[in-house]
N, C-alpha and C positions, 0 to 999 in steps of 0.2 A: 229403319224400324228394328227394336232388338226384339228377337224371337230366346224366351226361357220353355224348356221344356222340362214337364215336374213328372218324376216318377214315382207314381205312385198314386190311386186315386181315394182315399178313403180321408175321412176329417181334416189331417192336416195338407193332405195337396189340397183338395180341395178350397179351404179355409185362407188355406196362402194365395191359391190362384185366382179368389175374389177380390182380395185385400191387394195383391199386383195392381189388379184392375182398378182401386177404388184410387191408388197413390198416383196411378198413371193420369189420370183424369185427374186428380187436382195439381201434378205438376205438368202437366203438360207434357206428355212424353207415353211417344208411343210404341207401345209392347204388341207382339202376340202372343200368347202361351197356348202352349200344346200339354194335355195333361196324358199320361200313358198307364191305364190300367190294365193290369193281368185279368182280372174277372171279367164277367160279363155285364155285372154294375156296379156301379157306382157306388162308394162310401164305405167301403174295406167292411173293418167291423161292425159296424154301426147299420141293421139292415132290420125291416119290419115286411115280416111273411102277414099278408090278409089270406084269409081263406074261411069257408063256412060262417062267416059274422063273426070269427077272431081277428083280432090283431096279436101275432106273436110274436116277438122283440128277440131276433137271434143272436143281438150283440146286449151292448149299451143300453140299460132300460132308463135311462135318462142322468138329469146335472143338475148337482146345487147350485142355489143361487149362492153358496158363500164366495164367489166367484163370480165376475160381470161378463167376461167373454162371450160365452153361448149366450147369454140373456140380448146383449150388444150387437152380435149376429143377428142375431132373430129378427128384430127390430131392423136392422139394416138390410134381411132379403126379404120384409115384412112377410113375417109372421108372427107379431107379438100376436094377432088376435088367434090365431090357434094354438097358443100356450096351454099348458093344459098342470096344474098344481096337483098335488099327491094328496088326497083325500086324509082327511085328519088324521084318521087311524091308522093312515100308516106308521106315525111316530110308532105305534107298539111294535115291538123287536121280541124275537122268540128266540132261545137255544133249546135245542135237545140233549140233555144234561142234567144229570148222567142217564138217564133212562122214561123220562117225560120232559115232553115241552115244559118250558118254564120260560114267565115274561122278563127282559131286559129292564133290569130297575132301572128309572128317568132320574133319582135323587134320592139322597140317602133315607129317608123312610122307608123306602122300598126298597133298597139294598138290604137292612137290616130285615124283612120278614120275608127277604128271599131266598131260594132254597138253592140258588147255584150257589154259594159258598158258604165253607165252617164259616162258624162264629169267628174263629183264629182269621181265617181270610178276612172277612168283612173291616174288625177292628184294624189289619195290619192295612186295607185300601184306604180307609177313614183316615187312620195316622200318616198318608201320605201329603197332607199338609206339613207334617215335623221333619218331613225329608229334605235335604239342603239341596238347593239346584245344583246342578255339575257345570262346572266354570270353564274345564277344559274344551277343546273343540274337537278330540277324537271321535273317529265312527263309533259306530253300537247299533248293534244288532235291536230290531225291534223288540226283541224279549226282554233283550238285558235290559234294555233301557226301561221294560213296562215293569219287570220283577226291582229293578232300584226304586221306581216312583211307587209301585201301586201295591210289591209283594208278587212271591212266586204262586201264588194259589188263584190271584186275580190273573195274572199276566198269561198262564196256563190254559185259564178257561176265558174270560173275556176277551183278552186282546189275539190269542190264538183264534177266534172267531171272526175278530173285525180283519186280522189277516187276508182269512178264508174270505171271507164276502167281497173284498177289495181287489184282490192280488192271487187267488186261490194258490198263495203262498206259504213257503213254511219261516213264520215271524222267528228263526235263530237264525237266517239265513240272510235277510233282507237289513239293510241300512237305515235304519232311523234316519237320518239325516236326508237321504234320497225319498224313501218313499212316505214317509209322515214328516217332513218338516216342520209343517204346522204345531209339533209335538215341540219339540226342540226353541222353536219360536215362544210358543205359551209360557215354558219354561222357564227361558231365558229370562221373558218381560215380567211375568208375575210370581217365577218363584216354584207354582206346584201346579200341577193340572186342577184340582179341585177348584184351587183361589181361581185360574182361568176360566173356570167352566160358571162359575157365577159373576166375574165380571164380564164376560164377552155375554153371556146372554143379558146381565142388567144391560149392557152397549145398544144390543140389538131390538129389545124392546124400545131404547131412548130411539133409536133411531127409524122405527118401523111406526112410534106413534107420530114422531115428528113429521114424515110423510103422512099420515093421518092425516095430521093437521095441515098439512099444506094442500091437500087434497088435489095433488098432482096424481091424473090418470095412471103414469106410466108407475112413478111411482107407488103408489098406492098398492096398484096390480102385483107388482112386482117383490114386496113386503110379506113376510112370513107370516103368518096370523100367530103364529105359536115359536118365536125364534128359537133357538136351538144353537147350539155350538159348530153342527153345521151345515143349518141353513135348510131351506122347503127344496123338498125334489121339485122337478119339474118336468115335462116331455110338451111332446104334442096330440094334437087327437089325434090324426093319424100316425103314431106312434113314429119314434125316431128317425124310423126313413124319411120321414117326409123334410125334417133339416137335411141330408146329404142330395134331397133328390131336387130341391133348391135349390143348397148351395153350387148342384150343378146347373141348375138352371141360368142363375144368376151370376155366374163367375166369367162369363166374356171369353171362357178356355175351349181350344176345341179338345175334346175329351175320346181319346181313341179307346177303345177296350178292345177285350182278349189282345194284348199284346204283353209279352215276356222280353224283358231288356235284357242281354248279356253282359254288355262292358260299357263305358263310359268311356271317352278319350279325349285327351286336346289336340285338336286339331292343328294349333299354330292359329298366329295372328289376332291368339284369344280369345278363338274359335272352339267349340267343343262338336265332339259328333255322338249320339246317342245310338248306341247299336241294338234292335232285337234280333230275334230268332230268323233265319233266312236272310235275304239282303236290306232287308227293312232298315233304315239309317235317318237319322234327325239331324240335322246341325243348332247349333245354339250356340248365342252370347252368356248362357248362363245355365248350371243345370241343378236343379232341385231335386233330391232321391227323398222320397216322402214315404217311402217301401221299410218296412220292417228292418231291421240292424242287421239281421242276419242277411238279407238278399242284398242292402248296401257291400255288404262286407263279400258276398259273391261279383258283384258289379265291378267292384275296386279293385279286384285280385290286381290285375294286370295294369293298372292303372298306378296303385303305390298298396303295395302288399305289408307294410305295417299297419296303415291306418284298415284296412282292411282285416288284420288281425285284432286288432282292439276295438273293434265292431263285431265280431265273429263271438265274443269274451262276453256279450250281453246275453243272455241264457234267457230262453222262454218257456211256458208251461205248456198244457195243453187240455183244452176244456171242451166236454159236449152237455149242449143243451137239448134239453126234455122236455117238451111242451106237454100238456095236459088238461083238455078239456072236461070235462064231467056236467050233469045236471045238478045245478044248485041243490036237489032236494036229497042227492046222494050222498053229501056229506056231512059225517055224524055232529061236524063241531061249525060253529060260524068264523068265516075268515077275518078275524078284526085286525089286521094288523098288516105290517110289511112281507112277514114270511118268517123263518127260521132257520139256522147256520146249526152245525155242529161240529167242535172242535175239532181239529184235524188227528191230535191225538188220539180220538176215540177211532180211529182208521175204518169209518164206514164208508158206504160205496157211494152215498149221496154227500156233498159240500153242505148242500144248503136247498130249501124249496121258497123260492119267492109266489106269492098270493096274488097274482099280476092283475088280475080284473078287482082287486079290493084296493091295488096301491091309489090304479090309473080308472076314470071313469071309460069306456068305449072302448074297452079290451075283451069284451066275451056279448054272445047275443042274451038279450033278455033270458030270465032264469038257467044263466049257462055259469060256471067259472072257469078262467085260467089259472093253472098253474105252470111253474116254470120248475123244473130240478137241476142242478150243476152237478156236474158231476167232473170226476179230473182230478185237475192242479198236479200242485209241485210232486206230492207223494204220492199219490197214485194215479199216476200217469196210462197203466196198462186200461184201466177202463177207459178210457174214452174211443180204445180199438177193438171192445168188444160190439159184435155185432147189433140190428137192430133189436134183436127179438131179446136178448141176454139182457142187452141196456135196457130197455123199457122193464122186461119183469123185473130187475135189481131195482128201479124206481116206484115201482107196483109194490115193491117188498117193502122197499124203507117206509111210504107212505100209509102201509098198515099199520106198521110199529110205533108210526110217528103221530098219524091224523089218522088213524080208524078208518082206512077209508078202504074198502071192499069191492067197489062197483067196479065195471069195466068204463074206461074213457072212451069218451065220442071223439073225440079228438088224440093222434098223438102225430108228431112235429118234431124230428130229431134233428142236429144241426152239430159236426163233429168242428173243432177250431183247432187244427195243430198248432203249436208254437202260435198260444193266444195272446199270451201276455207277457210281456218283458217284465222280469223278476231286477230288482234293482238291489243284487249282494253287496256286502259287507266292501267298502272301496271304489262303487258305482259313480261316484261325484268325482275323483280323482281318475276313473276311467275317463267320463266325458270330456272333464277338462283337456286330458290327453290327446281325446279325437277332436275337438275344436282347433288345438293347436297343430295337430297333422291337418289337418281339414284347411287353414287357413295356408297350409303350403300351397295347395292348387285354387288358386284365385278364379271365383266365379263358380267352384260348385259348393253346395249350400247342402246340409243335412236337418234335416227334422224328423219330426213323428215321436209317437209317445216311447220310442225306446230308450229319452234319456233325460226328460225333463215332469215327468208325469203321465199318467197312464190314463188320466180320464177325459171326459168328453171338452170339459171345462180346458182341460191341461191342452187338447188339440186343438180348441178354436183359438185359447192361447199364442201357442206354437205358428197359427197362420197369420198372426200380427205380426208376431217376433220377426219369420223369416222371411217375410215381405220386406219388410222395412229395413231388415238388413240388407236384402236382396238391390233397393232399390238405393241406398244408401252405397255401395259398390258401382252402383252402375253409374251415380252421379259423377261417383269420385273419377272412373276409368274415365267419362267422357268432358269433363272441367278443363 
């Protein structure tokens, strides 16, 4: 029996050490896996605090469907029937800019009578159909690339915000190519984002009626009422934990927690031994690090100290979340929408406030709301280390300037994320490249996790296809 141990317990160990499990059972071959988490549960980022009739989402507030992964899981540790769809109005999107909320135009009649940008911007995003696609296949920073398609006054203020809400990144910094491919793709196929954005949504209506018409359950369910470029949120009722606290359920691993791995090593005879803290020791036919780049690249020191340094090279942000309860009657304005970002440029102390009981139905008790505030990222990193009482009143503050909101909350909920999210700079695709080809020196350790293929929830149940079946495709070859 080959025993793989995965380190690292959050979406993508997880996600891999089900899908181990599902290829073993159809080929006949049998595994153990031992998964090792540092926490005390389960599912890394991806965690949902209940408390008082909240549900407060301290990671990941859910995945598009423009993506089948999570949808495909779900289904497979059955739980399509507690899916749970993002209430219409979420599509509405707010900025704070330059100094009132203002709604996200959906298409250009509302770009034009809207007040984030001069008349000059507006005309120069519209003319971003006359703009010639770029042929060559260099990097480019997310800005440059939004200021060539869209104009410096668009790319400034809106796509500086999609940044923020995605990556709480600084878009001169990050890779087009690594972290919006999808942009680069549009691109390429149709020419301009514009011509993209009205042929993928004619696409996805054809295809959302045509499940209509087939009147396939799963389908049907699973079809966007309102397609979109990309695509219906989605979560569960009991909000995202309840995917990781499955997929532990159902992944066949035994799952050790609070444990700290030091080093990794091969043992000889293609053996490997996984080392924690004190004598504690694994041996394995195979070893999965599913742990953040940066703690890979501590593991590996002593193992092979290059590939450990081009692991170490993936840079992370750091973000704390805000939870906020209040009584529905205490606020001055109605929550219609997803929530609101403000540009990073304007260097205020709040990212963005998500509307969380307006996205998701079963997030606050009757006449209650959640709100959610970010705070962090890439540029201002020293807030997320101000204490409780600081952080909360700087959240207290932006939310009077922002949403008139005065009362004290019945609820607050803080949740600090050091080194939250992998920032994917300018050459991130030619790093990884790197580390797979170091990676593939030492036969039978395998690396994943959103540090180098995408960062969201979609990206990680991805990731646990991917490195299963690498995983298992290795093990065939060693033993043929």
């Amino acid at each position: 029996m080959k025993h793989i141990v995965i380190v690292g317990g959050g979406v993508s160990g997880l996600a891999t050490a089900f899908h181990l499990g599902r290829l073993a059972r159809e080929r006949g071959v049998e595994l153990r896996t031992t998964v090792l988490e540092s926490d005390s549960w389960p599912g890394g980022r991806v965690r949902t605090e209940r408390v008082d009739g909240f549900q407060v989402e301290m990671g990941a507030n859910g995945f598009l469907d423009s993506k089948r992964s999570t949808l495909e899981l779900c289904a497979e540790i059955n739980l399509s029937g507690e899916l749970l769809a993002a209430r219409p109005e979420a599509q509405n999107r707010f900025l704070f800019w330059p100094d009132r909320l203002q709604k996200l135009p959906m298409g250009p009649r509302e770009l034009l009578g809207s007040g984030l940008l001069s008349w000059r911007g507006k005309l120069r995003l519209l003319a971003e159909v006359l703009v010639p696609a770029r042929r060559d296949a260099g990097d480019e920073s997310v800005l440059e690339f939004a200021r060539r398609r869209i104009g410096r006054e668009a790319a400034e203020v809106l796509v500086d915000a999609m940044v923020t809400g995605i990556h709480a990144g600084d878009a001169s910094l990050l890779s087009v190519r690594a972290a919006f491919p999808r942009m680069i793709e549009l691109e390429r196929e149709y020419g301009g984002l514009i011509r993209a954005m009205r042929q993928v949504r004619r696409k996805r209506f054809a295809a959302a009626a045509a499940a209509a018409a087939r009147d396939s359950p799963l389908t049907t369910r699973h079809s966007p009422s309102s397609p979109g470029l990309g695509g219906t949120l989605w979560s569960l009722k009991r909000g995202m934990g309840q995917l990781t606290e499955r997929l532990a359920e159902c992944s066949g691993a035994e799952i050790i927690r609070g444990v700290s791995v030091r080093c990794v090593r091969g043992g000889g005879s293609g053996q490997w031994i996984v080392r924690g803290d004190g004598r504690d020791e694994w041996p394995a036919d195979a070893v999965v690090l599913a742990c953040p780049s940066f703690a890979q690249a501590t593991i590996l020191e002593s193992l092979d100290s290059e590939l450990a340094r081009l692991l170490a090279e993936i840079k992370y942000n750091s973000v704390a979340v805000v939870a906020l309860g209040f009584r529905a009657e205490q606020l001055p304005r109605p929550l219609d929408g997803f929530g609101y970002l403000s540009p990073q440029r304007s260097r205020r102390d709040v990212l963005g406030v998500l509307w969380s009981s307006s996205i998701f139905d079963h997030r606050a008790p009757a006449g209650m709301v959640l709100l959610q505030a970010m705070c962090g990222g890439w540029n201002r990193p020293e807030i997320v280390a101000w204490d409780d009482e600081r952080l909360t009143r700087a959240v207290l503050d932006e939310l009077r300037e922002t949403m008139q909101i005065t009362a004290s909350p019945a609820l607050v909920r803080i949740v600090r994320w050091p080194q939250a999210i992998p920032q994917y700079f300018l050459g991130h695709l030619d790093r990884v490249a790197a580390i797979e080809a170091r990676r593939k020196g030492q036969p039978g350790l395998f690396l994943t996790g959103n540090s180098f293929r995408g960062v969201s929830v979609n990206d990680c149940t991805e990731e646990g296809v991917r490195c299963a079946g690498e995983l298992m495709e290795s093990l065939f070859t060693s033993t043929s």
